[in-house]
The first five atom37 places (N, CA, C, CB, O) and aatype in JSON, in Angstrom:
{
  "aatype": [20, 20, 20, 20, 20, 20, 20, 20, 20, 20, 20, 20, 20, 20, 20, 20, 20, 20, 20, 20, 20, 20, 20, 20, 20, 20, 20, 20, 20, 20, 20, 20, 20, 20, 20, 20, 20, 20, 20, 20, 20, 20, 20, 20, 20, 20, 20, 20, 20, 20, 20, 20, 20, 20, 20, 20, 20, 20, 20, 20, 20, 20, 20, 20, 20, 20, 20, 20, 20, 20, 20, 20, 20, 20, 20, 20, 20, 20, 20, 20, 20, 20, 20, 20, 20, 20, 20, 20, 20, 20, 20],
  "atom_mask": [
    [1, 1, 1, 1, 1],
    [1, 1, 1, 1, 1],
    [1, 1, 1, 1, 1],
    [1, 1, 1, 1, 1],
    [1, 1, 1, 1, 1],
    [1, 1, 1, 1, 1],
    [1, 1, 1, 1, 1],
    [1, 1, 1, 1, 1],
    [1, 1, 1, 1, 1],
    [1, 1, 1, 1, 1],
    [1, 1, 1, 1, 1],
    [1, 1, 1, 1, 1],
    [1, 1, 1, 1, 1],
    [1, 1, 1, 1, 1],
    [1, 1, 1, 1, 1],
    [1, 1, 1, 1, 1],
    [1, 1, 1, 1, 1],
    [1, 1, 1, 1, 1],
    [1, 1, 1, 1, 1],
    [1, 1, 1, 1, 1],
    [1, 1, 1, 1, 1],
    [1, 1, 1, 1, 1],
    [1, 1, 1, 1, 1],
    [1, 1, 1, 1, 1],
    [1, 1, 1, 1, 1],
    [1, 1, 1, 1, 1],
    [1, 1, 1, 1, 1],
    [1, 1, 1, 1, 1],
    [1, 1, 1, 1, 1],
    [1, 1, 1, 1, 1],
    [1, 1, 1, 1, 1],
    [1, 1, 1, 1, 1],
    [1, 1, 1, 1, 1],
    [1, 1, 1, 1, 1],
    [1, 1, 1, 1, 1],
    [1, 1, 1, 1, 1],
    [1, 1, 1, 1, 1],
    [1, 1, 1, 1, 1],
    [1, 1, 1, 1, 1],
    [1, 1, 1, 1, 1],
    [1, 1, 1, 1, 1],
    [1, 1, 1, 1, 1],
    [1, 1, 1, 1, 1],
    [1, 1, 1, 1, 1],
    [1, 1, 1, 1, 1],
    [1, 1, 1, 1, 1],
    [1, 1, 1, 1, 1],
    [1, 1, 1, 1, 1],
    [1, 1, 1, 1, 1],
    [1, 1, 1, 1, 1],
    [1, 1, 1, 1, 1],
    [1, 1, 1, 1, 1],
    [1, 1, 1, 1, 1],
    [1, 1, 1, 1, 1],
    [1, 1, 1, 1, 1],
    [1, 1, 1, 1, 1],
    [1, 1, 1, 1, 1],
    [1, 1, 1, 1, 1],
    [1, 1, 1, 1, 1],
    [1, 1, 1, 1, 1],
    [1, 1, 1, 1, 1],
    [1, 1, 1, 1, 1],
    [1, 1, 1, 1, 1],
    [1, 1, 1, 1, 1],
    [1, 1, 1, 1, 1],
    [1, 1, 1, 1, 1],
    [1, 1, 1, 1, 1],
    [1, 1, 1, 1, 1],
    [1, 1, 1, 1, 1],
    [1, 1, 1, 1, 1],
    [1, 1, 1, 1, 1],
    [1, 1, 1, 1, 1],
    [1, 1, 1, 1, 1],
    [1, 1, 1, 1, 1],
    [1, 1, 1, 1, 1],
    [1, 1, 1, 1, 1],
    [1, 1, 1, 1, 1],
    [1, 1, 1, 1, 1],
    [1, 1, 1, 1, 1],
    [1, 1, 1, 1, 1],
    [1, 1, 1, 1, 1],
    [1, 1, 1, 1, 1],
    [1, 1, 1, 1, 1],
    [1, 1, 1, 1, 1],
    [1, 1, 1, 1, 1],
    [1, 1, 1, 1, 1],
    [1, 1, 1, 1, 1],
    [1, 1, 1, 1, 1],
    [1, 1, 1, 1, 1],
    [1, 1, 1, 1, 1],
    [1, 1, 1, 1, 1]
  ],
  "atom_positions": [
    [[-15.4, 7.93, -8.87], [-14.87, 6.7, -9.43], [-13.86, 6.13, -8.44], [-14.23, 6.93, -10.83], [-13.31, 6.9, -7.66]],
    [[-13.61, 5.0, -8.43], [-12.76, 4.15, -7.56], [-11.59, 3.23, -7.9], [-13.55, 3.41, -7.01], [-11.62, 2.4, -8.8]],
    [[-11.02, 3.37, -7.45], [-9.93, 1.98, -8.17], [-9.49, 0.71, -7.4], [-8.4, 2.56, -8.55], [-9.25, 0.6, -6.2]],
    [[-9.45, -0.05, -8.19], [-9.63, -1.65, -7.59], [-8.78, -2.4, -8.7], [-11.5, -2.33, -7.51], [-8.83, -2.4, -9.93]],
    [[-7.72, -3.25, -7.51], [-6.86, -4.16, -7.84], [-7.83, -5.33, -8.03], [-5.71, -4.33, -6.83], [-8.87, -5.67, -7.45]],
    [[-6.74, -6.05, -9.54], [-7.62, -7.23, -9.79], [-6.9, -7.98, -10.11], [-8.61, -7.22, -10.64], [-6.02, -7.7, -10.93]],
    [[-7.05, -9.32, -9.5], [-6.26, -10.36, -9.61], [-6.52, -11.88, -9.97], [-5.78, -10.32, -8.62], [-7.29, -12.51, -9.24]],
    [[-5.86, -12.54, -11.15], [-6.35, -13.36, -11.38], [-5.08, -14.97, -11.25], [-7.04, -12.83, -12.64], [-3.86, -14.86, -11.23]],
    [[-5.63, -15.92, -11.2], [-4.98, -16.86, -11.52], [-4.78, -17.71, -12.04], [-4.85, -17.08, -11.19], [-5.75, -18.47, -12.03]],
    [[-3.52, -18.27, -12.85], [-3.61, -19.58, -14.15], [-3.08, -20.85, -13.42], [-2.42, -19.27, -15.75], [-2.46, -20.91, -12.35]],
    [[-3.32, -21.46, -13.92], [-2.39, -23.15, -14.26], [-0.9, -22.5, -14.64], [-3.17, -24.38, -16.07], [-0.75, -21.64, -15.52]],
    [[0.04, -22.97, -13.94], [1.17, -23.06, -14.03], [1.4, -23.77, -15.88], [1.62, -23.95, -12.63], [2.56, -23.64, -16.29]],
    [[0.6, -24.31, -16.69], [1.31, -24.91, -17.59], [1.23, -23.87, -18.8], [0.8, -26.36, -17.84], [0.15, -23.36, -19.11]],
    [[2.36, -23.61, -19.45], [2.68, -22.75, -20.77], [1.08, -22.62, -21.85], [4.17, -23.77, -21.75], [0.74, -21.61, -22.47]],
    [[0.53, -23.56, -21.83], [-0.52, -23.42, -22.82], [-1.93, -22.87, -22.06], [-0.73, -24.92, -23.57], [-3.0, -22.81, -22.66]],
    [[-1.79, -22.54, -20.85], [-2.33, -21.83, -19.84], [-2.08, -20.46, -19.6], [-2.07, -22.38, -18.87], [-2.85, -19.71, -19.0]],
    [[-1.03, -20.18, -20.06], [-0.22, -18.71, -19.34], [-0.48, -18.06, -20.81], [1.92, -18.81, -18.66], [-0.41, -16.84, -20.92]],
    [[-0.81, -18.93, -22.04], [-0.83, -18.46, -23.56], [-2.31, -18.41, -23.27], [-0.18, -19.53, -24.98], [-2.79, -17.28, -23.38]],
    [[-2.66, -18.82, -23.12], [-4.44, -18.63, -22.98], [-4.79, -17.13, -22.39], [-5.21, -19.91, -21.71], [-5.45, -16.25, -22.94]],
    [[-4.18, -17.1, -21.17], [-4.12, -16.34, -20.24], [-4.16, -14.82, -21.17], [-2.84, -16.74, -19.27], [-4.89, -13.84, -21.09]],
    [[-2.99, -15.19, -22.05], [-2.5, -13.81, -22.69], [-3.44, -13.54, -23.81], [-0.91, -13.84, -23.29], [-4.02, -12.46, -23.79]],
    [[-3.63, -14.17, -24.55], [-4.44, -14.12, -25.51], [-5.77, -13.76, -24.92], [-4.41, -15.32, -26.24], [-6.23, -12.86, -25.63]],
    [[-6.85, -14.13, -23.65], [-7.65, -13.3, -23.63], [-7.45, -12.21, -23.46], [-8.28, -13.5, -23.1], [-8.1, -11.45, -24.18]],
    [[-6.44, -11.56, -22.41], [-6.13, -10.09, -22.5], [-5.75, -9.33, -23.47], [-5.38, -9.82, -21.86], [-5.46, -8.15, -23.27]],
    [[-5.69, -10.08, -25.02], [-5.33, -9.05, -26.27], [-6.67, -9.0, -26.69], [-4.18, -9.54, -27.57], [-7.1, -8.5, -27.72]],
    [[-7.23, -9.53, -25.88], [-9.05, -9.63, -26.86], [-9.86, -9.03, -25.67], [-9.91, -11.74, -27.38], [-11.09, -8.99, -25.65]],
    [[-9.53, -8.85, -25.29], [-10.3, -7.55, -24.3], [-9.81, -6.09, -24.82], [-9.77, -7.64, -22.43], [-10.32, -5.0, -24.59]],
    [[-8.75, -6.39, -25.53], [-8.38, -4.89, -26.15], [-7.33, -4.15, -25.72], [-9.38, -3.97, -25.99], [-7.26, -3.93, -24.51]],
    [[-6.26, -3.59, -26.65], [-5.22, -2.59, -26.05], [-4.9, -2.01, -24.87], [-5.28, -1.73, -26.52], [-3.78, -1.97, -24.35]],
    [[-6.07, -1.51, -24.41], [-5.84, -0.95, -22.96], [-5.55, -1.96, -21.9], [-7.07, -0.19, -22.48], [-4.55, -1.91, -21.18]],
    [[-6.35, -2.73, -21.86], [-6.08, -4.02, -20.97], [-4.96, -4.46, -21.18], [-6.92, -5.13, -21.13], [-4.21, -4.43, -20.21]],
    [[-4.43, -5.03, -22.46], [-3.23, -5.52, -22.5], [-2.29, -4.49, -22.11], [-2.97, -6.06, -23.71], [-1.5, -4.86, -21.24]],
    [[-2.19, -3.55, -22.44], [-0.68, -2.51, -21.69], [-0.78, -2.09, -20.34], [-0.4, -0.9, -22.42], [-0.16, -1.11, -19.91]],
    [[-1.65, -2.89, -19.56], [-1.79, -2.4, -18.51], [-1.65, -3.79, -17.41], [-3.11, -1.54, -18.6], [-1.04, -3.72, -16.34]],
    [[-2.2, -4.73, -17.79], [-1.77, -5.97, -17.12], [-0.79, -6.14, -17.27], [-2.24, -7.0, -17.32], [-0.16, -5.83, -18.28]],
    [[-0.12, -7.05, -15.7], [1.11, -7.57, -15.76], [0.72, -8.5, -15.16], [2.24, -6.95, -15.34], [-0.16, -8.56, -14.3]],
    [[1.73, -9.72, -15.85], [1.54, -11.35, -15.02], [2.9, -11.61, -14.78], [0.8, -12.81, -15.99], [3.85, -11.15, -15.4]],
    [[2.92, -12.64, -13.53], [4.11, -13.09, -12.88], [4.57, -14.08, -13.35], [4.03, -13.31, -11.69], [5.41, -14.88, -12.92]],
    [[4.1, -14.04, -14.11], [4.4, -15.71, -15.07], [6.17, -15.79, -14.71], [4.0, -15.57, -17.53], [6.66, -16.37, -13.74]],
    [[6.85, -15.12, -15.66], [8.4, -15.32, -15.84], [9.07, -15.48, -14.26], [9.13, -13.84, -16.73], [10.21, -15.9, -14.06]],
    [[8.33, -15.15, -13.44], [9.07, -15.77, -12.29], [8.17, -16.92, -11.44], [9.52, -14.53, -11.28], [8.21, -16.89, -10.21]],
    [[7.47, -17.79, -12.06], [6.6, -18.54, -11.89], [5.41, -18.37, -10.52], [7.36, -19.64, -11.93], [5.13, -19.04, -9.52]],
    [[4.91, -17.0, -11.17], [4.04, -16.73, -10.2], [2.65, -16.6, -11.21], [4.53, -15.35, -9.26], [2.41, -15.49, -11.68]],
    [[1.73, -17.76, -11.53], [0.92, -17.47, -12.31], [-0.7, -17.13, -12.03], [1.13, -18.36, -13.03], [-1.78, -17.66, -11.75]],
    [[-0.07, -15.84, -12.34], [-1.53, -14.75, -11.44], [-0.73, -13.47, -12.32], [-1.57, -14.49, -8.86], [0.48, -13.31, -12.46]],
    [[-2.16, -12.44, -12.96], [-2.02, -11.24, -13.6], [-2.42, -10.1, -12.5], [-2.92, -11.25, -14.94], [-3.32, -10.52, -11.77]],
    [[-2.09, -9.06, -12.25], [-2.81, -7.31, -11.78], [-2.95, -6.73, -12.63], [-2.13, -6.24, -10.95], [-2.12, -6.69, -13.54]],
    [[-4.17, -6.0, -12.61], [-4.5, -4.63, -13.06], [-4.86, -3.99, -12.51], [-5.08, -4.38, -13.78], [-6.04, -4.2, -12.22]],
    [[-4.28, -2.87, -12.0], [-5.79, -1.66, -11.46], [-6.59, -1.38, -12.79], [-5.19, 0.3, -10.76], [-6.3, -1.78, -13.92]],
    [[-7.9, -0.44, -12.3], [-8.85, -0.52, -13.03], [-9.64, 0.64, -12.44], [-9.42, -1.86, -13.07], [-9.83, 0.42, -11.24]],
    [[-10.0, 1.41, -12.69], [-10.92, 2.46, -12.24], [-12.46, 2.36, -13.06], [-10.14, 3.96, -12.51], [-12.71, 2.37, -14.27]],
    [[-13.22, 2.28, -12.02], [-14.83, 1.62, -12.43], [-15.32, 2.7, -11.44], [-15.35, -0.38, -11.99], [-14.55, 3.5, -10.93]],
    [[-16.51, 2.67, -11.23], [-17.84, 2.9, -10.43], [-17.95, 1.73, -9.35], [-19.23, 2.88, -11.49], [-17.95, 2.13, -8.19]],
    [[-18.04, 0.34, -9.54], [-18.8, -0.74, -8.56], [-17.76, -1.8, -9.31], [-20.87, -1.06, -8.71], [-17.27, -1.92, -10.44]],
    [[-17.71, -2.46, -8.08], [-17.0, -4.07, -8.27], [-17.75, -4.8, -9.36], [-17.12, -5.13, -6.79], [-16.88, -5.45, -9.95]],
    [[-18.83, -5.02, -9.88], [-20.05, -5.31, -10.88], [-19.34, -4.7, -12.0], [-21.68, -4.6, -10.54], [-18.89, -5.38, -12.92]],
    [[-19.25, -3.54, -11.95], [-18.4, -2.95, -13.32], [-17.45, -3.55, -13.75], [-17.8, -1.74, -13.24], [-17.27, -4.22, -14.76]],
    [[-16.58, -3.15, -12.51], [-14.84, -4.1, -13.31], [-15.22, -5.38, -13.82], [-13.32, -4.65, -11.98], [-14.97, -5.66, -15.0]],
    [[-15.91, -6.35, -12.91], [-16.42, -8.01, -13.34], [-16.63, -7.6, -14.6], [-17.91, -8.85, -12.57], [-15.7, -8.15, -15.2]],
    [[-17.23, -7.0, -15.37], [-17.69, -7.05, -16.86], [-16.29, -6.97, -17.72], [-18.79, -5.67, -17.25], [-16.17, -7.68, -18.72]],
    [[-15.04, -5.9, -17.21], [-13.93, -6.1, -18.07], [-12.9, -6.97, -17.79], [-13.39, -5.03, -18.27], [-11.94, -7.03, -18.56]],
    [[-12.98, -7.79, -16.62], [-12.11, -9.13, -16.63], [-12.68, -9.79, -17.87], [-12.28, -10.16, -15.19], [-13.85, -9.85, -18.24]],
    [[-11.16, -10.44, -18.63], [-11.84, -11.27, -19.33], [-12.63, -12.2, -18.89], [-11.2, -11.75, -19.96], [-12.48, -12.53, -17.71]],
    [[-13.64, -12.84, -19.66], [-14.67, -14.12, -19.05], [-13.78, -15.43, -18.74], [-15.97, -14.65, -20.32], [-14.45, -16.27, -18.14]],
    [[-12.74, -15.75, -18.93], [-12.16, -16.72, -18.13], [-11.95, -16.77, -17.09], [-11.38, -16.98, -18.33], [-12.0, -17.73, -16.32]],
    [[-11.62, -15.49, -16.92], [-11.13, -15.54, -15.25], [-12.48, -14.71, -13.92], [-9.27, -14.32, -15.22], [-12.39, -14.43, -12.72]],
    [[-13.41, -14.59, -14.79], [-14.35, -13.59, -14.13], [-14.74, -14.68, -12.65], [-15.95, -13.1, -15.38], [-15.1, -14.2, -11.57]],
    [[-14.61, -15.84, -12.83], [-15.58, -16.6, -11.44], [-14.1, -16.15, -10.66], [-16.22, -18.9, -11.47], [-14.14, -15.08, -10.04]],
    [[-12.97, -16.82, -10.65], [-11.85, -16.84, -9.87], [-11.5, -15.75, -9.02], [-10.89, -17.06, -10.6], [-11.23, -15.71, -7.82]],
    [[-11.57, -14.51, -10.24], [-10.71, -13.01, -9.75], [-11.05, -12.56, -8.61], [-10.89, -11.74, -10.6], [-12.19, -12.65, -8.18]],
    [[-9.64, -11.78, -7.72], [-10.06, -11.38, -6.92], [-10.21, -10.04, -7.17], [-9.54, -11.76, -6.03], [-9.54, -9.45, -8.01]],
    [[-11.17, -9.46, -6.38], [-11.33, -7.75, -6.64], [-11.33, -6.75, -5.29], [-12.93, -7.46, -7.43], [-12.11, -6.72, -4.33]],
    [[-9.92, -5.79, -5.65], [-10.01, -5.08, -4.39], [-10.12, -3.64, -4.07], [-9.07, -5.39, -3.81], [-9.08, -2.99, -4.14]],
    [[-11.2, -3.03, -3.74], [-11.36, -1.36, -3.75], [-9.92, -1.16, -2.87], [-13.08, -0.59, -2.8], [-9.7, -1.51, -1.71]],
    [[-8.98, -0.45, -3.85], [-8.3, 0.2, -3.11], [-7.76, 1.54, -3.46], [-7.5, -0.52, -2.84], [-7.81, 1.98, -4.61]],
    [[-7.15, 2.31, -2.23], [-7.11, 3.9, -2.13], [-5.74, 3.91, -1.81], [-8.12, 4.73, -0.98], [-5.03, 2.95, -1.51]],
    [[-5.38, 5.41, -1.93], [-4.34, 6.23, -1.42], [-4.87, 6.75, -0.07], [-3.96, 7.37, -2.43], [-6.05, 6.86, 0.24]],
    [[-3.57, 7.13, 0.82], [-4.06, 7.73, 1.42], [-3.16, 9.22, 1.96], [-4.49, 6.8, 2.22], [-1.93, 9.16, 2.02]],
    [[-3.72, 10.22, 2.24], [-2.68, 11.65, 2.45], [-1.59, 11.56, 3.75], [-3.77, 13.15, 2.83], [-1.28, 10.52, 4.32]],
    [[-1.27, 12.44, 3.94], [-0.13, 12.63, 5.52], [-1.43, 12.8, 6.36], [1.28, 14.39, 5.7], [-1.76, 12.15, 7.35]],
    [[-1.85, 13.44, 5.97], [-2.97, 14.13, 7.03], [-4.18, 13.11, 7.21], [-3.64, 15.7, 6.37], [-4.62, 13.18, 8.36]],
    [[-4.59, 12.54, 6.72], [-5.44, 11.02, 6.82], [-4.93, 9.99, 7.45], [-5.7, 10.37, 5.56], [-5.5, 9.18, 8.17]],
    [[-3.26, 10.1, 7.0], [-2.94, 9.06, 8.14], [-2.93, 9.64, 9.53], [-1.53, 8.42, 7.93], [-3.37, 8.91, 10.42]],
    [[-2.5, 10.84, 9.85], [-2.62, 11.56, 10.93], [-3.96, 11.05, 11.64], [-2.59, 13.04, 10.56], [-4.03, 10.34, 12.65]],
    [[-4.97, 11.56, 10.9], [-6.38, 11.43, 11.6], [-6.67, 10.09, 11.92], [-7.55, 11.94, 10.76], [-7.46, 9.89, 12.84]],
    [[-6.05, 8.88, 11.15], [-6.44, 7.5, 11.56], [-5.92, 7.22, 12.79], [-6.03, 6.47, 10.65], [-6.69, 6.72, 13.62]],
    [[-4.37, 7.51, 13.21], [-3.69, 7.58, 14.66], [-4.64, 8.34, 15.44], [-2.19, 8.32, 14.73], [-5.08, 7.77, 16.44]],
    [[-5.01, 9.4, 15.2], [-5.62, 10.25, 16.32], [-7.39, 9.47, 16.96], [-5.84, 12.08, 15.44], [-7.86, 9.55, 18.09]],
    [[-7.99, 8.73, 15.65], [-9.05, 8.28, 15.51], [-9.01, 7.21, 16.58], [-9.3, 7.94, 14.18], [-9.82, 7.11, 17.51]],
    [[-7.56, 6.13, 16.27], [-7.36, 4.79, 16.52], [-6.42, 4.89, 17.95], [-6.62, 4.0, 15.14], [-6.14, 3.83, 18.51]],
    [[-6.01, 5.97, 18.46], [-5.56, 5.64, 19.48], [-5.82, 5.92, 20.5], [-4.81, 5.72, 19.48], [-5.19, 5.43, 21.44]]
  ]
}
């Protein structure tokens, strides 16, 4: 399984950022305690990580408002020793 940042973006206007929220209570509990939006410092765009199988997967649990927009990003950790090997790889 993989995990991938997901990012979406609203209209700056209040009845936008309520929209916004309200689909994420209707996608269900988990989603909602797990998204955060920048709204309160007028940054209107939500994250979630998300652990799926395929970018196709997550698309199915963005809510459908934002599914054309979102961006979706496989991303990883990485060890001491991985970074090690990337220097040794890359230099």
């Amino acid at each position: 399984m993989a995990t991938f940042l997901v990012e979406t973006t609203h209209d700056p206007s209040p009845n936008a950022c309520m929209r916004s929220l309200d689909a994420a209570v209707a996608q269900g509990s988990h989603f909602l305690t797990n998204v955060q939006w920048g709204c309160d410092d007028d940054v209107h765009k939500t994250w979630i990580f998300i652990e799926a199988d395929s970018k196709s997967e997550v698309q199915t649990m963005i809510p459908p408002m934002d599914r054309t927009d979102s961006i979706i990003v496989s991303v990883r950790k990485f060890t001491a020793e991985e970074a090690r090997q990337m220097h040794t790889k890359h230099d």
